[in-house]
C-alpha positions as CSV (number, residue, x, y, z in Angstrom):
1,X,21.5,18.8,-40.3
2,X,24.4,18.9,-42.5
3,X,25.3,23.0,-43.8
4,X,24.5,22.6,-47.5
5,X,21.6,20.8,-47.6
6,X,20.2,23.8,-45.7
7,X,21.7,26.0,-47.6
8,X,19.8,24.8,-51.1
9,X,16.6,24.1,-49.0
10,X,16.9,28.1,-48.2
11,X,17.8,29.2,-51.1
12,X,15.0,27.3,-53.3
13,X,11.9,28.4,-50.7
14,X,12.9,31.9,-51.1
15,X,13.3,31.9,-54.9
16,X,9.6,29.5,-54.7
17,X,8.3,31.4,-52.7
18,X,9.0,34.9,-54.1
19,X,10.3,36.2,-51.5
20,X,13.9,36.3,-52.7
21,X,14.9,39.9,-53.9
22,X,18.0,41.0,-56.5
23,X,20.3,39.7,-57.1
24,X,19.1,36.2,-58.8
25,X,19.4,33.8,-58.4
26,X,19.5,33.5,-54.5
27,X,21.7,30.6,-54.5
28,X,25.3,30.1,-54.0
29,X,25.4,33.9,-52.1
30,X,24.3,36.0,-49.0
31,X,20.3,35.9,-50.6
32,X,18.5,39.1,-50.4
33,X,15.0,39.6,-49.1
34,X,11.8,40.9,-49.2
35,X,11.4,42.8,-46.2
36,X,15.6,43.9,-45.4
37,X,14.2,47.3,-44.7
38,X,11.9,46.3,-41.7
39,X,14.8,43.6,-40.6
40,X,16.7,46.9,-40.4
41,X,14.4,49.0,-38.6
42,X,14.7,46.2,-36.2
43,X,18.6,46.2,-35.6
44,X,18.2,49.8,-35.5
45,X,16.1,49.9,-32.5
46,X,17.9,47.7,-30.2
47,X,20.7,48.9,-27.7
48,X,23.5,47.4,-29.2
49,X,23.2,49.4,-32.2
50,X,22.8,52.8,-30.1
51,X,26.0,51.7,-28.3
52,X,27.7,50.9,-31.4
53,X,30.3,53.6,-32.8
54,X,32.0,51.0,-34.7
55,X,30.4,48.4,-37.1
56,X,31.9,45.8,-38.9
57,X,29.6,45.0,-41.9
58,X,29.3,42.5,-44.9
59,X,29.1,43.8,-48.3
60,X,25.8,41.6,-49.0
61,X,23.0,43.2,-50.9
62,X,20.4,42.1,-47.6
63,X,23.0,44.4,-45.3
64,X,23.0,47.6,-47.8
65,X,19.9,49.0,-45.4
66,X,22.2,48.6,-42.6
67,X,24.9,49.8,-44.2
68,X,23.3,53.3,-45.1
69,X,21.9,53.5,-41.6
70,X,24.8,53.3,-39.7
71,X,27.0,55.6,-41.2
72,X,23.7,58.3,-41.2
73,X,23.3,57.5,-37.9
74,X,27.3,59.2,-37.3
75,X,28.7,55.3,-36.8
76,X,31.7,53.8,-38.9
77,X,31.8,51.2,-41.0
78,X,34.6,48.7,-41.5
79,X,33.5,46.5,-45.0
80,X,35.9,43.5,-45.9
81,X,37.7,43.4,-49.6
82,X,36.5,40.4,-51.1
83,X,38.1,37.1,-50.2
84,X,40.7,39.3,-47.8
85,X,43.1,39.5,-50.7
86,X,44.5,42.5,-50.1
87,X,47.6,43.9,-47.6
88,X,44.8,46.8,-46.0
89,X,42.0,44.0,-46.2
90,X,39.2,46.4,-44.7
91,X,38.0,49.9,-46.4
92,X,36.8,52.5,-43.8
93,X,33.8,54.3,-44.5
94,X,33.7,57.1,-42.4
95,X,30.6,59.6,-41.7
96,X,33.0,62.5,-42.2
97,X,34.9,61.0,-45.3
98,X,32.2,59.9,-47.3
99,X,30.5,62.0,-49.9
100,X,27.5,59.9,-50.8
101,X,26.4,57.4,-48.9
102,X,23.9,55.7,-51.0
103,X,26.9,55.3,-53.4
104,X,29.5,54.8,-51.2
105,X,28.1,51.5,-49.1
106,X,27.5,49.8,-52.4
107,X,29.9,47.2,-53.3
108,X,31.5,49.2,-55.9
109,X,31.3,52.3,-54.2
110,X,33.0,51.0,-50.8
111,X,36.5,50.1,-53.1
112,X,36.4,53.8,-54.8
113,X,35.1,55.7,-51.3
114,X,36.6,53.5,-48.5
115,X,39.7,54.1,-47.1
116,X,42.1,50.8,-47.0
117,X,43.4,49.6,-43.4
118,X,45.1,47.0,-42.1
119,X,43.6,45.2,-39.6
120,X,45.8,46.8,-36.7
121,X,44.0,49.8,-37.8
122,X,40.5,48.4,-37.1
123,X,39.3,49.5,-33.5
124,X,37.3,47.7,-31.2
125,X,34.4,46.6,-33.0
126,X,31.3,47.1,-31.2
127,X,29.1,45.6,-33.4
128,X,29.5,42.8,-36.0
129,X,26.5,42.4,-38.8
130,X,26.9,39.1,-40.9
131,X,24.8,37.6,-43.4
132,X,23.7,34.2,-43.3
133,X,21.9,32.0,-45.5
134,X,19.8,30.1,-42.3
135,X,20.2,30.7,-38.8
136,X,18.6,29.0,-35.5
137,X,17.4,30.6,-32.8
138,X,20.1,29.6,-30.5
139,X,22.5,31.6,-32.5
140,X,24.1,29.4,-35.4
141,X,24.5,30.8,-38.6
142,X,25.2,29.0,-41.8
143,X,26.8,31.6,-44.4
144,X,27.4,30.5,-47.9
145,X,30.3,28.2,-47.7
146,X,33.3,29.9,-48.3
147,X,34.4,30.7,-44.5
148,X,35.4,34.7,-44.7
149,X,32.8,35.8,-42.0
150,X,34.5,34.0,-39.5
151,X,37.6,34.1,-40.7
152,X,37.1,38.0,-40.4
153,X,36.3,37.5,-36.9
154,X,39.6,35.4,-36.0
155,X,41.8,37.7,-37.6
156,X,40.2,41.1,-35.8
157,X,40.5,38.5,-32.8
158,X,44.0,37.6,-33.1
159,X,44.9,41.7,-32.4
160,X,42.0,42.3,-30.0
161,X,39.9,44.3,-32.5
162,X,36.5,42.2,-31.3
163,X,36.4,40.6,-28.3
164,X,33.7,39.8,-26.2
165,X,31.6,43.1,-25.8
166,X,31.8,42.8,-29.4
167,X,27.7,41.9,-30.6
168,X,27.1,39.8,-32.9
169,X,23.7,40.2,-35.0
170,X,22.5,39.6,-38.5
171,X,19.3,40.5,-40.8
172,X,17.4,37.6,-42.7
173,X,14.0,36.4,-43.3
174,X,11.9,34.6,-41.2
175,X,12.2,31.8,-43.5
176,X,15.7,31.6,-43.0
177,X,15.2,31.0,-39.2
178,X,15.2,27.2,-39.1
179,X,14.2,24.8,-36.6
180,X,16.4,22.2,-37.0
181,X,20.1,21.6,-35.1
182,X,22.8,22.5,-37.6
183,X,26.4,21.0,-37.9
184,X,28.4,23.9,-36.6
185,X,32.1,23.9,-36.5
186,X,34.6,25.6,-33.3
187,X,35.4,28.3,-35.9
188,X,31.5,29.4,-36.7
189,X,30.6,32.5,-34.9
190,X,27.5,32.4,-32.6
191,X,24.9,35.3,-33.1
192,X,23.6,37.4,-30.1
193,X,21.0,38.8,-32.6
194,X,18.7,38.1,-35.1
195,X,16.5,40.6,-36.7
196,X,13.9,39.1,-38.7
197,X,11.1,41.6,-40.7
198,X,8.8,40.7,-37.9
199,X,10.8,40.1,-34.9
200,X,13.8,40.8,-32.9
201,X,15.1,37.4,-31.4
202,X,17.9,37.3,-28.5
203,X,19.7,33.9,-29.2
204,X,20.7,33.2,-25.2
205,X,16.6,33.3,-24.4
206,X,16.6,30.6,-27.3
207,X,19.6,28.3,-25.6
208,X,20.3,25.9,-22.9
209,X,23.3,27.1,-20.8
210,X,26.0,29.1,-21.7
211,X,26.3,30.4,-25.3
212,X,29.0,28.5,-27.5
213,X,32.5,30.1,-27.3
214,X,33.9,32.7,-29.8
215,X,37.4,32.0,-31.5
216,X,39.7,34.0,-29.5
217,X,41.8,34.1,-33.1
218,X,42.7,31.7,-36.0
219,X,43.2,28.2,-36.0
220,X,46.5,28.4,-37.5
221,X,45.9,24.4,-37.2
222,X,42.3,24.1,-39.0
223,X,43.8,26.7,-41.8
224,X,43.5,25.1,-45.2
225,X,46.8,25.8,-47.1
226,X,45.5,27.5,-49.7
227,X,43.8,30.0,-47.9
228,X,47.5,30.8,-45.7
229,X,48.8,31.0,-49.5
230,X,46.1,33.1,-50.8
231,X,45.4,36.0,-48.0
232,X,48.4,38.4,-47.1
233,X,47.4,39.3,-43.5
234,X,47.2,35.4,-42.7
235,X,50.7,35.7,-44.0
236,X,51.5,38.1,-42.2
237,X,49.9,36.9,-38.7
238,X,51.2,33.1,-39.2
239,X,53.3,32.2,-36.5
240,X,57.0,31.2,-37.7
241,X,56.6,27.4,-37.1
């Protein structure tokens, strides 16, 4: 199934079915859910969030719960500034640096509270939480069109920031876990996890043979112009030819 197809099918069940939570409408963003609390209780309980010291999370309203958890549970969180546009194109929010954390993992309180770092500055990343609009169980995600998720990914790639002990694991609703095969492209991410209000689902029990390969860093290639333009670390990463 082609990605935006599934995407208004999503999007128009949860608003139908009420199960969509603010902002409204759902469409054309990360949607938020009834139930992001329990889908957090879920991530929470697994391993690769006790392991985790550093988190790389979107700013979606679904992934505030996780958000607030991890940096009470001691962890730091690395947030991406909108559409990468700045030089430091991740904030730090640090347990130790951060005065209110109900405030400060909001969208508007991550740009006055977190700290701006380039993304040689990022550590490894243990753990990775995106939002998606769908997802199957064998680990594709469908976000909502733009591309920064992944593009995240390849650029902390490119300088070794994730890398294969980095998890990969997102919170939806069950609704949003679809059935059908989606048109994935070699720069999509694969999940590891999917936490759902009512279950916790490891994509490589869900797959047939080995799991999909990672980008190892950005498709200088694949690129659209306007993004190379438009993003100063792409700039700055771009090899000279």
């Amino acid at each position: 199934m082609e990605k935006q197809p599934l995407r208004e099918r999503i999007w128009d069940d949860l608003e139908a079915s009420g199960e969509a939570r603010f902002p409204f409408p759902p469409h054309g963003r990360i949607p938020n859910f009834a139930g992001a609390d329990d889908a957090r209780d879920r991530l929470t309980a697994t391993e690769e969030w006790a392991d985790a010291d550093a988190v790389k999370a979107n700013p979606d309203a679904p992934q505030l719960p996780v958000r607030r958890a991890a940096l009470r549970a001691g962890k730091t969180v690395y947030m991406a500034v909108p559409r990468l546009r700045e030089e430091e194109p991740f904030l730090r929010l640090a347990p130790d640096e951060v005065p209110d954390i109900d405030e400060a993992t909001t969208v508007s309180g991550s740009s006055t509270h977190g700290v701006p770092v380039g993304p040689d500055e990022v550590p490894h990343v243990d753990l990775i939480v995106s939002g998606s609009v769908a997802v199957t169980e064998a680990g594709g995600r469908v976000g909502k069109g733009e591309g920064f998720a992944d593009l995240e990914f390849a650029v902390l790639s490119e300088l070794g920031a994730v890398d294969d002990a980095t998890s990969v694991a997102t919170t939806v609703h069950g609704m949003q876990v679809v059935d059908e095969e989606v048109d994935l492209d070699a720069h999509d991410v694969p999940l590891d996890l999917i936490c759902t209000p009512e279950r916790t689902i490891r994509t490589a029990d869900a797959r047939d043979g080995d799991p999909p390969a990672r980008p190892d860093g950005v498709d200088w290639d694949a690129l659209p112009a306007g993004k190379l333009e438009s993003i100063p670390v792409l700039r700055r990463l771009a090899p000279m030819d």
